[in-house]
C-alpha positions in Angstrom: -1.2 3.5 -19.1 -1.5 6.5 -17.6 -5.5 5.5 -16.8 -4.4 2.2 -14.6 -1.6 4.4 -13.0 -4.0 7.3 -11.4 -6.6 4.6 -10.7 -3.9 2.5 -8.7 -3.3 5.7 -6.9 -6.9 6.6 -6.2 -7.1 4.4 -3.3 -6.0 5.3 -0.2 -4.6 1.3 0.7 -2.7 1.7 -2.2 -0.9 5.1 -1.8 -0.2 3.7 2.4 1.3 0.7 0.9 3.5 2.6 -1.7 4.8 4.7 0.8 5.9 2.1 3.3 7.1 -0.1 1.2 9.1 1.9 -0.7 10.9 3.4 2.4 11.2 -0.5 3.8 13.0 -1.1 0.4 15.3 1.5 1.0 16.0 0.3 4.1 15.9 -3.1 3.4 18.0 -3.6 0.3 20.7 -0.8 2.4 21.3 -3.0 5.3 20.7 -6.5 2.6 23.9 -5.4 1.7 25.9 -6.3 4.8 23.8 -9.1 5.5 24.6 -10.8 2.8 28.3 -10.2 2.4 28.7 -11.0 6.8 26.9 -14.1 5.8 24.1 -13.2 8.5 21.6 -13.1 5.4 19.4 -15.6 6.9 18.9 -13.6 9.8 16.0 -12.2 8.2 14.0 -15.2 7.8 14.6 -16.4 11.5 13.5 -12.5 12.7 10.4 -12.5 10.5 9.2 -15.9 12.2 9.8 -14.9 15.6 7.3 -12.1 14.7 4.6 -14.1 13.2 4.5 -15.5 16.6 4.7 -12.1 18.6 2.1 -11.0 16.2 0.1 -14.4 16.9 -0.1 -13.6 20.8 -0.5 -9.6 20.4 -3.8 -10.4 18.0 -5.3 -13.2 20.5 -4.7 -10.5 23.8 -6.2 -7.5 21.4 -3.2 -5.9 22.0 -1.7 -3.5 19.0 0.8 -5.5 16.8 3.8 -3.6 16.1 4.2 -2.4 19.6 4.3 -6.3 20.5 6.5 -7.3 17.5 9.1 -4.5 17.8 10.5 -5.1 21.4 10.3 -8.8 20.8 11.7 -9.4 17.6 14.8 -6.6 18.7 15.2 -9.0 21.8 15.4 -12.2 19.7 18.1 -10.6 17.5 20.0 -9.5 20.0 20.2 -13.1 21.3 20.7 -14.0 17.9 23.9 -12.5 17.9 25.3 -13.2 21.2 24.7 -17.1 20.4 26.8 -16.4 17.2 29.6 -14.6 18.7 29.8 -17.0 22.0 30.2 -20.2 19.5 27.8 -21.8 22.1 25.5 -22.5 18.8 26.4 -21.5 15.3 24.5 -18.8 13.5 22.5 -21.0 11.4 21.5 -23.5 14.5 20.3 -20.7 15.9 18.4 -19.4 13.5 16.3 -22.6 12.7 15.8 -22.9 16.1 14.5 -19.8 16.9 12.3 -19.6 13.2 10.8 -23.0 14.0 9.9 -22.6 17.4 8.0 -19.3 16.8 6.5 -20.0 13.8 4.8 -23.5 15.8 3.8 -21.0 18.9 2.5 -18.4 16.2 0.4 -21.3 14.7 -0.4 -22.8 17.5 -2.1 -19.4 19.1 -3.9 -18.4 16.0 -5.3 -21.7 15.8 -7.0 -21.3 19.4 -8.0 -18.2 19.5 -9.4 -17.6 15.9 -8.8 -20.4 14.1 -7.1 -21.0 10.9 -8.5 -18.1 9.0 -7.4 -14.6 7.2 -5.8 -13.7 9.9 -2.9 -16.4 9.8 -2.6 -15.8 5.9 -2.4 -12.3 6.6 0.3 -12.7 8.9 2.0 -15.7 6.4 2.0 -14.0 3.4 1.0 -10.4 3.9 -2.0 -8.3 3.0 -2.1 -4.4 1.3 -5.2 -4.3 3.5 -3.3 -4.9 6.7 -1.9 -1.4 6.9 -3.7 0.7 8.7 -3.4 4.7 9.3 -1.1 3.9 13.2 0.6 1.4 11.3 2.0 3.8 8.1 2.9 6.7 10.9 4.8 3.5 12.6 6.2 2.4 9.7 7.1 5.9 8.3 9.0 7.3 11.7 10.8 4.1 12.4 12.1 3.5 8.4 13.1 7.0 8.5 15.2 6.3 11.6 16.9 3.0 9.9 17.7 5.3 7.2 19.3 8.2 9.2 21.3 5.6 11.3 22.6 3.8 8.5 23.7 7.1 6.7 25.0 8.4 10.0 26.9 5.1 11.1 27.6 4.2 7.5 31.8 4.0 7.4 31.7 1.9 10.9 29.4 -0.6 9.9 31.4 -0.8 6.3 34.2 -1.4 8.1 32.6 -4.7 10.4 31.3 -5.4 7.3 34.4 -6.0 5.4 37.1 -6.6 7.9 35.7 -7.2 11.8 39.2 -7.8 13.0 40.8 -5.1 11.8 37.9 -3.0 12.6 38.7 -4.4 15.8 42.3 -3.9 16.2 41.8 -0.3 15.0 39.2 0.7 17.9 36.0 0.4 16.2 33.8 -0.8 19.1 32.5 -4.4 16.4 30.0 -5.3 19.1 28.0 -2.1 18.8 27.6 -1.8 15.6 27.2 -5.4 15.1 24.3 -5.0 17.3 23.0 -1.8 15.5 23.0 -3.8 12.0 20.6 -6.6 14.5 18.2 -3.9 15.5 17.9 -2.1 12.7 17.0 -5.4 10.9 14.8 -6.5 13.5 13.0 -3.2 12.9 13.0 -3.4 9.1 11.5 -7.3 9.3 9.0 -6.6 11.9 7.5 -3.1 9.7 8.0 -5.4 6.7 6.0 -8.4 7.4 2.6 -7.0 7.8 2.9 -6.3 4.3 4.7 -8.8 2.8 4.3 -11.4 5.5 6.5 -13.6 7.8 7.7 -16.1 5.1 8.6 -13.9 2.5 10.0 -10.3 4.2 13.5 -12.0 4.1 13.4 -11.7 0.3 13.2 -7.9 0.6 16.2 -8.3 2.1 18.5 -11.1 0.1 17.2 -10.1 -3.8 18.5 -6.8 -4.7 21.8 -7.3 -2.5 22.6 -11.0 -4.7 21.2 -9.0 -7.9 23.4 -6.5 -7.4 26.6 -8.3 -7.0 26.3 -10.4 -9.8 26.2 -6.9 -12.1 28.9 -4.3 -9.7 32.1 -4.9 -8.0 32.4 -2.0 -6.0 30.9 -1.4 -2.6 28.9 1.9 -3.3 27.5 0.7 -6.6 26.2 -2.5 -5.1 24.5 0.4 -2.4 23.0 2.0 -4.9 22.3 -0.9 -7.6 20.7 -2.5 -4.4 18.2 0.9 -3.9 17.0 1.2 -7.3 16.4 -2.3 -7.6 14.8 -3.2 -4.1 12.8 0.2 -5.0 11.5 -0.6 -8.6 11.0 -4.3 -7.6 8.4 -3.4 -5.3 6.6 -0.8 -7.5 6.1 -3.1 -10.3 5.2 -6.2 -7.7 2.3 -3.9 -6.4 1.6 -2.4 -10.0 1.1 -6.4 -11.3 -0.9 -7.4 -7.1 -2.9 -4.3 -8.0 -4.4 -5.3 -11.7 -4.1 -8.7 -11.5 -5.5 -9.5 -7.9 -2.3 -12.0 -7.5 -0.8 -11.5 -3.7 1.6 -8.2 -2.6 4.5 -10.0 -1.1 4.5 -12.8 -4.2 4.5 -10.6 -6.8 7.3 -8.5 -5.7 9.4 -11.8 -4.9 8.9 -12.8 -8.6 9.9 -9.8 -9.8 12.7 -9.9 -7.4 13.4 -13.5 -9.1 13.3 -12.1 -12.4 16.1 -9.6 -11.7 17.8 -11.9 -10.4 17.7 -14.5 -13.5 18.7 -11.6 -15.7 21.5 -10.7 -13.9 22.9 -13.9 -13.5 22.6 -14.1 -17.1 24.0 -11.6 -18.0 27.3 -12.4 -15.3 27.1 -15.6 -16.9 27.5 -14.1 -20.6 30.0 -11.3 -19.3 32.4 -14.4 -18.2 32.2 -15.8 -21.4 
């Protein structure tokens, strides 16, 4: 065992993708948590399409991808929201509006300017290989920052989480921090999907969070339930990628699903 683990680590692809990953779980199955409980869960998978397609355009202008993808995908969440709250179109309209419309432009641009190839499956479903040296620092300064915001902001956005009126009616400004949670998804999808790619990122986010509420009642152990699952999801998903040869993103999603089984079963058997 202990052979296949300090082989695994002997690549330097590996140890990148161990790093970011594991700090985008943290983050991830953190703010999955409020996502899923302010029904906003699907969020995710409209964010992660608008950046295949601002990852589509930065790749046929040779321009770096994350510094493309960031800005963008913060701007479509932003509007996201404001649909939502203006009742002018309802969350999920919204949502499969913007997540079809990108992920056609995204196809569309690869398709002309270098064809259906690696690069569109690498954006799709995510590749280890993807990560370069800029993109880890990226990745590494900007997770850090969703985690030191969420700690930091942590009882206000409990509170929109749980209760937006009476957040409301007690001063918390909902709007802000209802924004925040946006951005700091946007961030967390956009760092995400190179690794795990567009059409599965929003997994990251959904699996522990559901896992973790069929097993814990209380808030904080859902939070931490949520961490340790997100976090030893993703291990074993690469562990199984890395001697197996099956893909990143889909082997942590079946492990995610596995979880996920097991707790329901066990719910399931607990009610019984």
């Amino acid at each position: 065992m202990m052979q296949y683990v300090t082989e695994m680590f002997s690549y330097p692809f590996m140890v990148r993708a161990l790093v970011v990953g594991i700090l985008l779980s943290l983050c991830a199955a953190l703010l999955g948590v409020s996502l899923v409980l302010k029904r906003y869960s699907m969020i995710g998978d409209g964010l992660s399409h608008v950046g295949f397609g601002a990852l589509a355009v930065a790749s046929a202008l040779n321009l770096a991808p994350l510094t493309v993808a960031i800005p963008v995908v913060i701007l479509a969440s932003f509007v996201l929201l404001r649909l939502n709250e203006s009742g002018k179109m309802k969350g999920d309209a919204a949502t499969a509006v913007f997540s079809t419309g990108a992920l056609a432009v995204g196809v569309m641009v690869v398709s002309m300017s270098t064809g259906m190839n690696s690069d569109l499956n690498s954006y799709l479903f995510g590749s280890i290989l993807a990560m370069s040296k800029e993109d880890v620092a990226i990745s590494v300064v900007l997770a850090a920052a969703v985690l030191v915001l969420y700690v930091f902001f942590y009882n206000k956005l409990f509170a929109v989480t749980f209760d937006e009126t009476f957040a409301r009616a007690t001063g918390v400004r909902t709007g802000l921090y209802n924004s925040l949670l946006a951005v700091l998804t946007a961030i967390v999808v956009v760092l995400g999907m190179r690794m795990m790619g567009a059409l599965l990122i929003s997994s990251l986010i959904v699996f522990p969070a559901l896992t973790s509420m069929r097993l814990f009642q209380s808030y904080r152990s859902v939070i931490f339930s949520s961490v340790v699952l997100a976090v030893v999801s993703f291990v074993v998903g690469m562990s199984i990628s890395f001697w197996y040869g099956t893909p990143a993103g889909a082997s942590i999603v079946v492990v995610d699903m596995i979880f996920f089984c097991v707790s329901s079963l066990a719910a399931w058997v607990k009610e019984r």
